[in-house]
C-alpha positions as CSV (number, residue, x, y, z in Angstrom):
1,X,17.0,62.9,35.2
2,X,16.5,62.9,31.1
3,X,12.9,63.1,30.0
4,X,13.8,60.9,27.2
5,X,15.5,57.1,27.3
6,X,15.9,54.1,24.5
7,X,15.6,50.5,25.5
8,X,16.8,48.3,22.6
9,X,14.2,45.6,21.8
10,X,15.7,41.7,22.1
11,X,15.1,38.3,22.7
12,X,16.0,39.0,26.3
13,X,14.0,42.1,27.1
14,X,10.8,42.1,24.7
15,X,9.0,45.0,24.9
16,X,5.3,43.6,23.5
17,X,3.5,45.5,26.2
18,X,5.4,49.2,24.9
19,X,5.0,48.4,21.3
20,X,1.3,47.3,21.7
21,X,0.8,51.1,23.5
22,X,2.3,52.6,20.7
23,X,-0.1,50.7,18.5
24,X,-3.1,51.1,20.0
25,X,-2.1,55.0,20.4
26,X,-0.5,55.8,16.8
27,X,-0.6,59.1,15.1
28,X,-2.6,60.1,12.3
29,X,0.2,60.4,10.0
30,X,1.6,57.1,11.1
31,X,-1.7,55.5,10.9
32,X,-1.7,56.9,7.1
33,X,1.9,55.4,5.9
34,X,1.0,51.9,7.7
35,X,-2.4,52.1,5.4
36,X,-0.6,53.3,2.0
37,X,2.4,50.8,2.5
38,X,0.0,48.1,2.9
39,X,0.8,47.8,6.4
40,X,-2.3,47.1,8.9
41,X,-1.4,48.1,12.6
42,X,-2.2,45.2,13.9
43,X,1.2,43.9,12.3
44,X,3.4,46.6,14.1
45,X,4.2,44.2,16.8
46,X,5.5,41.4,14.3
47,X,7.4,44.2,12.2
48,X,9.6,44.9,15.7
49,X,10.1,41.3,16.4
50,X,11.2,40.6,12.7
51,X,13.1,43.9,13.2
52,X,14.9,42.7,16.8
53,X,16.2,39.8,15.1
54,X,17.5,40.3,11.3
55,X,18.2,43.8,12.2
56,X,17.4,45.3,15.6
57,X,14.6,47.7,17.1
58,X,14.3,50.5,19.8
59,X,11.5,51.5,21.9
60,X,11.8,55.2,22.9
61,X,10.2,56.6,26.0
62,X,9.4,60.3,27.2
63,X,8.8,61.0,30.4
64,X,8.7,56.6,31.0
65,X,5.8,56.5,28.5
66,X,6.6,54.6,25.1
67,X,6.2,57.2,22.6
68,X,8.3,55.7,19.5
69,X,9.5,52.1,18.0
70,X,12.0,52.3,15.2
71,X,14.8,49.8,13.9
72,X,16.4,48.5,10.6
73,X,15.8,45.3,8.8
74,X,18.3,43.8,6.5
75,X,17.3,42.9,3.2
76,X,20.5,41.7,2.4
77,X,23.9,42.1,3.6
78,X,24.8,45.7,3.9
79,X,21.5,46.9,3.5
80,X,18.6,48.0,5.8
81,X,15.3,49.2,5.3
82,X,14.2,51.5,8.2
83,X,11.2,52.0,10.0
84,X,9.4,54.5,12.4
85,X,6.1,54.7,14.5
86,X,5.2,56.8,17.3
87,X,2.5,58.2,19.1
88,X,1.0,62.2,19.2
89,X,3.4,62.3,22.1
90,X,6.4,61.7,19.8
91,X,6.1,65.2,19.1
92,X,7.8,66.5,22.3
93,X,10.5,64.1,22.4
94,X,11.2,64.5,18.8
95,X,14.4,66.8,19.6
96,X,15.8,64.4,21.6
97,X,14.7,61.3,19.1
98,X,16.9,62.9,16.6
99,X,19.8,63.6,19.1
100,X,19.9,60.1,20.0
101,X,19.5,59.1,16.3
102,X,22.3,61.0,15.3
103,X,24.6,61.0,18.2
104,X,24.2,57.8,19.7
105,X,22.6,55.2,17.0
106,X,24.0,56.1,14.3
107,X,27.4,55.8,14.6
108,X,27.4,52.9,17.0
109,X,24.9,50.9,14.7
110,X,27.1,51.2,11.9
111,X,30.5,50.9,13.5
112,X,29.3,47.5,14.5
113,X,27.3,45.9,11.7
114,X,27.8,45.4,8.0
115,X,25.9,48.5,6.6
116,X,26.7,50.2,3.7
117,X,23.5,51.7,3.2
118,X,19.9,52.3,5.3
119,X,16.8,53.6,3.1
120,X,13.4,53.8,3.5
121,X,10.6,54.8,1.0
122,X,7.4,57.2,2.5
123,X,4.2,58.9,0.8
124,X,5.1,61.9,-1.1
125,X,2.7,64.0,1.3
126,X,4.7,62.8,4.5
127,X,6.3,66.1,4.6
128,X,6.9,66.0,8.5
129,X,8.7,62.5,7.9
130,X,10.5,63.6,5.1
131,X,12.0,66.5,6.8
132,X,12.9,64.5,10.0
133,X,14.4,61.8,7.8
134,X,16.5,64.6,6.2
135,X,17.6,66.1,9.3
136,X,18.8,62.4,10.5
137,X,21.3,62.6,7.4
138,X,19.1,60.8,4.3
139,X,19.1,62.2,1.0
140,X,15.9,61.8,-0.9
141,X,17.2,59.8,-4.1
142,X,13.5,59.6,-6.4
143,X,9.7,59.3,-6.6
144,X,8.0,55.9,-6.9
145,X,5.4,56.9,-9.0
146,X,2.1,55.4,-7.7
147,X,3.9,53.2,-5.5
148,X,1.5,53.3,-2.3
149,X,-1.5,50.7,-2.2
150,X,-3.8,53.6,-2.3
151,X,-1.8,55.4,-6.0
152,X,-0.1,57.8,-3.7
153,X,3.4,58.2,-4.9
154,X,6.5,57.8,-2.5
155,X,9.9,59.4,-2.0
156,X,13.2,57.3,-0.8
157,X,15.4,58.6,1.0
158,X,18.8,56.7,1.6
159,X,21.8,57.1,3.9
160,X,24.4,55.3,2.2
161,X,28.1,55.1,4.0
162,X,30.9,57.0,3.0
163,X,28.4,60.1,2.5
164,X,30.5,63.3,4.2
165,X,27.5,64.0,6.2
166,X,27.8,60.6,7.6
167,X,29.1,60.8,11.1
168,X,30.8,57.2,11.9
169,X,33.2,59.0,14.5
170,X,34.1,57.6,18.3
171,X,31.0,55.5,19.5
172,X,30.2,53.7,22.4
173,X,30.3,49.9,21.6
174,X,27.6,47.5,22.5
175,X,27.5,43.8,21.3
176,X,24.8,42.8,19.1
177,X,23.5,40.5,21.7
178,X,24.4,42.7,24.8
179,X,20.8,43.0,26.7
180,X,19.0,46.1,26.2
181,X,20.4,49.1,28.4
182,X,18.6,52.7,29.0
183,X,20.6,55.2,26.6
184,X,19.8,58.9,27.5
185,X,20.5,61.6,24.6
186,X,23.1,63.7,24.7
C-alpha cells in the first residue's frame, strides 16, 4: 500500500479537521509566504473552502497523516491562481506530491475545466518553492518589486496551456462534482 494518497476537498467530503492539522502544524517557510502575502493562518481553512468551490482543492496525506492542501482558484474564466501549504512532513512525500501533480492532476484538471493558464506569485527568497514550482512545469515570468506586505519582492511563475512542456496527454476523467476518491501516485 502507497505511503502517499489525495482526497479532493468538496461539499460532500469536507476535510476541515485535515486542513486545520495542517494549519496548526505549518512549516516555517509556509508560515513566512502566508505572513508576506498578507495571509494570516487562521484564514487557511476559508482559502480551501473558497478554493473547493470556484476552483477545487486537495488534501494530501503521507503515511494517512495530512501533510499538504493545495488547489486553484479562478479569477476569471481560464485563469487560476494556485496555492500550497504543508506541513515539515511535506518534505518526505514531496516526490510523490510532484508525481501526482504532474501525472495525475495536471492533465486531468485541465482536460476537464476551462484553463488556459495557472500562476501564482511567491517571495523572491522562496527558493525551495520556486524550484518545486519549476519542476511542476511553471516558468517564472517577472519580479514584483516590493510586492509582499513586508517590501519583500515576489517572482510569478505561470503555466500557461499550449506550453510544449505541458503534458495534457490520456487522463483519467473525474466529474467536477464526482465525490472525492483516494488517488495514489504513480
Amino acid at each position: 500500500m502507497s505511503k502517499f494518497s489525495a482526497l479532493r476537498v468538496s461539499e460532500h467530503q469536507p476535510h476541515e479537521l485535515n486542513v486545520e492539522y495542517i494549519q496548526r502544524h505549518l512549516r516555517h517557510e509556509d508560515l513566512y509566504e502566508m505572513h508576506a502575502s498578507g495571509m494570516t493562518p487562521d484564514q487557511l481553512p476559508f482559502v480551501v473552502k473558497c478554493a473547493s468551490v470556484i476552483g477545487e482543492a486537495w488534501v494530501l496525506f503521507w503515511d494517512g497523516k495530512p501533510v499538504f492542501v493545495w488547489g486553484v482558484m479562478s479569477h476569471v474564466p481560464g485563469l487560476y491562481g494556485l496555492f500550497g501549504f504543508g506541513t515539515p512532513d511535506t518534505k518526505r512525500a514531496m516526490p510523490s506530491i510532484t508525481r501526482w501533480g504532474m501525472k495525475t492532476w495536471l492533465p486531468d484538471f485541465l482536460a476537464r475545466s476551462n484553463a488556459r493558464r495557472i500562476e501564482v506569485r511567491v517571495p523572491a527568497s522562496s527558493v525551495h518553492s520556486i524550484n518545486w514550482l519549476k519542476r511542476l512545469g511553471m516558468v517564472p515570468e517577472c519580479t514584483l518589486p516590493r510586492y509582499s506586505v513586508v517590501g519583500e519582492d515576489f517572482l510569478q511563475l505561470a503555466l500557461t496551456v499550449g506550453q510544449p512542456h505541458v503534458h495534457t496527454g490520456t487522463f483519467r476523467h473525474q466529474g467536477t462534482h464526482a465525490p472525492a476518491s483516494r488517488s495514489s501516485a504513480h
